[in-house]
Wavefront OBJ file of the C-alpha trace (Angstrom):
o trace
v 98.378 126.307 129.474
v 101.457 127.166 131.601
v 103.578 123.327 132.110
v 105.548 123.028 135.461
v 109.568 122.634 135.693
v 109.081 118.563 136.719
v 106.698 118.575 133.581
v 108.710 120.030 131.282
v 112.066 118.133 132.746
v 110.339 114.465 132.585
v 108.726 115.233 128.893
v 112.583 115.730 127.790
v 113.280 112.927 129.833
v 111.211 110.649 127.868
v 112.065 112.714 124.562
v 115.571 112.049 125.435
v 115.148 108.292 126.337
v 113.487 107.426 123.173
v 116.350 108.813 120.553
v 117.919 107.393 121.775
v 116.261 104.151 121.882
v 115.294 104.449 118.307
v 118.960 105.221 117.391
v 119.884 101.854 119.466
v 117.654 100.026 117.397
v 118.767 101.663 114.104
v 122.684 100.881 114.630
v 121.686 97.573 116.270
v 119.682 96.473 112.401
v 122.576 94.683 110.118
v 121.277 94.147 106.813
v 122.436 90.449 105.357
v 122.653 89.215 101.717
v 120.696 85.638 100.630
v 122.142 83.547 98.566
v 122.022 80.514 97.082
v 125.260 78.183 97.164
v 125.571 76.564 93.701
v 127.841 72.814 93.886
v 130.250 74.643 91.981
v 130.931 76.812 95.229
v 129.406 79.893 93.119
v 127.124 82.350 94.759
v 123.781 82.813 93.050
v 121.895 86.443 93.838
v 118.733 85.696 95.054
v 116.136 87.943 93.889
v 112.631 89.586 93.806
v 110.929 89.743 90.492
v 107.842 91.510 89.419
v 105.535 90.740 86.728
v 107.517 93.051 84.146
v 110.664 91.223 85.200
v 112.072 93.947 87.188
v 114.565 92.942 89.832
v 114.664 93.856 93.525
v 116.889 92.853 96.586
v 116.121 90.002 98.510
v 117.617 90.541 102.683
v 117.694 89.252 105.924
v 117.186 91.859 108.194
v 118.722 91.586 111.991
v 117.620 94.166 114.571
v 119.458 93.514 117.421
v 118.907 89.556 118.305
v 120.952 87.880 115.928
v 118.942 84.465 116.451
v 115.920 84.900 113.611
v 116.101 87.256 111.069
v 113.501 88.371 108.999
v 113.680 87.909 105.096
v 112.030 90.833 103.323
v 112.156 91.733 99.604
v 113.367 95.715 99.234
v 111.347 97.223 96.624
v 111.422 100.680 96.823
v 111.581 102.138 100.049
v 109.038 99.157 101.160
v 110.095 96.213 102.643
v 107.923 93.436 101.529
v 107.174 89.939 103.308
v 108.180 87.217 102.232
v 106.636 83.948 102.630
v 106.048 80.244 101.836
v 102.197 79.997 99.945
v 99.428 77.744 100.230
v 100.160 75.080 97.553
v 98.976 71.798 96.402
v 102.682 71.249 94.896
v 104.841 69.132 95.947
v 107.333 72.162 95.576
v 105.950 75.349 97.966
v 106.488 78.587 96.084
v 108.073 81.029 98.068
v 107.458 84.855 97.135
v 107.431 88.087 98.280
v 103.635 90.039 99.016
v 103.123 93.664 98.513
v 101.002 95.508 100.650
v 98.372 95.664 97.562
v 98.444 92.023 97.590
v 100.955 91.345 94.897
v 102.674 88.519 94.409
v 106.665 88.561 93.896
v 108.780 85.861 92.473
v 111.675 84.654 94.187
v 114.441 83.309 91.903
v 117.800 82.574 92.337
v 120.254 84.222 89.656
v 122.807 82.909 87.530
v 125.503 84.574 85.771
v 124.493 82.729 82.721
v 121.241 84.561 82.995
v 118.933 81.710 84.659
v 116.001 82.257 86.805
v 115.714 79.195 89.130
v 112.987 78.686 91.430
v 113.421 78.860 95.252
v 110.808 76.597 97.069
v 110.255 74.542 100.052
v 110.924 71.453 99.530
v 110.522 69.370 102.749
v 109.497 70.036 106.093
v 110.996 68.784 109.437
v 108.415 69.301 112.269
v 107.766 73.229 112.078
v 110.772 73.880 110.192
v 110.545 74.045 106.032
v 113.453 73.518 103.510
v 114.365 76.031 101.401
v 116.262 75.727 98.040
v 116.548 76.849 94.828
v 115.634 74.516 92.124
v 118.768 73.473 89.524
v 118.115 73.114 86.006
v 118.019 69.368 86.120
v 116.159 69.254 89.544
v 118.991 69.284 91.827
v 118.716 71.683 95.057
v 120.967 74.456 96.009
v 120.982 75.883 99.525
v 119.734 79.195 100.457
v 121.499 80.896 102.728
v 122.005 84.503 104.396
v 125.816 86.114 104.604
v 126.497 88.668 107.461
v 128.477 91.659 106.530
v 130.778 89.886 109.157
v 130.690 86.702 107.065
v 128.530 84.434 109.460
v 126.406 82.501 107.521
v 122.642 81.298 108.249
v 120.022 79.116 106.855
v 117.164 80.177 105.218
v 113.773 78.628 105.951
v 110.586 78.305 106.783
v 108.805 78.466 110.068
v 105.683 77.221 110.983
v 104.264 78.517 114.115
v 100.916 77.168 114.255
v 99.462 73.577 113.541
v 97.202 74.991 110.917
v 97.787 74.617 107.079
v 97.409 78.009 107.019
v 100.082 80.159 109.279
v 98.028 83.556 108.089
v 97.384 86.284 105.803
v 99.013 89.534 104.466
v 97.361 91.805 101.929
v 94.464 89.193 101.534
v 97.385 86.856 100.502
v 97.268 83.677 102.483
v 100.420 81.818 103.595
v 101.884 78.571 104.862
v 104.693 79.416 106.450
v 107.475 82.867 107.665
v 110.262 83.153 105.533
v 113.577 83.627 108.416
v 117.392 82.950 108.244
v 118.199 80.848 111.583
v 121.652 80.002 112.631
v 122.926 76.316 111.129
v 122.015 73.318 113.134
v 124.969 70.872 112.819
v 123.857 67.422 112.312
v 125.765 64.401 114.000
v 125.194 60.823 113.061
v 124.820 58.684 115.819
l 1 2 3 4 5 6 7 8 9 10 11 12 13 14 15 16 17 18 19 20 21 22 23 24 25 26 27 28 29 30 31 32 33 34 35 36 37 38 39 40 41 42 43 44 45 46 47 48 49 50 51 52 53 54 55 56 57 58 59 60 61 62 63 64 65 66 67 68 69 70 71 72 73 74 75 76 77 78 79 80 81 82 83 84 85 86 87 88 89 90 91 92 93 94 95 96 97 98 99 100 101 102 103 104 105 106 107 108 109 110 111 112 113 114 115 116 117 118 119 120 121 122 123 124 125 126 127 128 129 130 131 132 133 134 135 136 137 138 139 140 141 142 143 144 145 146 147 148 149 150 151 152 153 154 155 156 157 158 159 160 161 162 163 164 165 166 167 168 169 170 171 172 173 174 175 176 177 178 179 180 181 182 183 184 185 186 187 188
């Protein structure tokens, strides 16, 4: 099959167009720590953790809009969901889902060596707290830290009116783990 000059000139065309496209995209993707901001002003790691107790990354990733970022656990070369689940407590669990369906812990780190829970712990219209849980109860906020030093919140987001948002791996969920920029709040 012989290809004509215009054929062959518009195929690199294209070829050309989307390198560079997907090399846009790939300088455009900042990767951002999450944290958790203990009263004392410390930074807690927060963390993926597997049934064996191994630990993994916990990111928010930004590809190009730096409005919502998505919060994915790195384990491996996967990056896994993460995600407020379907709960009857009055805490939601938040945790990580790999594509066989497993379930991931999400825990924020202390230097002392404490795994503290990170959960939702109220909602606000479509929007879900998230915190991580203090020995004695108290909440610490999650947040995400741009290599830049801007700093986001971490929560949920509901984007339907159902209880349940959807499903990944057979794993059903409540709500998308994202890091949004900070709403101030004024008192009127």
């Amino acid at each position: 099959m012989k290809l004509s000059r215009s054929t062959i000139v518009a195929f690199l065309g294209v070829t050309i167009l989307l390198a560079t496209v997907t090399q846009a995209r790939a300088d455009d993707e900042k990767i951002w720590h999450v944290k958790a901001i203990h009263p004392d002003g410390k930074l807690l790691d927060v963390k993926a953790l597997d049934k064996a107790g191994k630990i993994y990354g916990v990111k928010a990733i930004q590809n190009g809009d730096p409005h919502i970022l998505d919060v994915k656990a790195l384990v491996g070369d996967k990056r896994l969901p993460v995600k407020i689940l379907i709960s009857a407590d009055a805490l939601a669990p938040v945790k990580a889902i790999g594509e066989d369906g497993t379930i991931y812990s999400i825990k924020a780190l202390t230097a002392e060596g404490q795994h503290l829970d990170v959960k939702g712990v109220r909602r606000s219209g479509n929007i879900i707290d998230i915190k991580a849980i203090g020995p004695k109860g108290e909440h610490f906020g999650v947040k995400a830290i741009s290599p830049e030093g801007m700093v986001f919140d971490v929560k949920g987001v509901k984007m339907s009116k159902d209880r349940v948002e959807g499903k990944v791996s057979g794993v059903e969920f409540e709500a998308h783990v994202k890091a949004l920029p900070q709403i101030s709040h004024t008192l009127n």
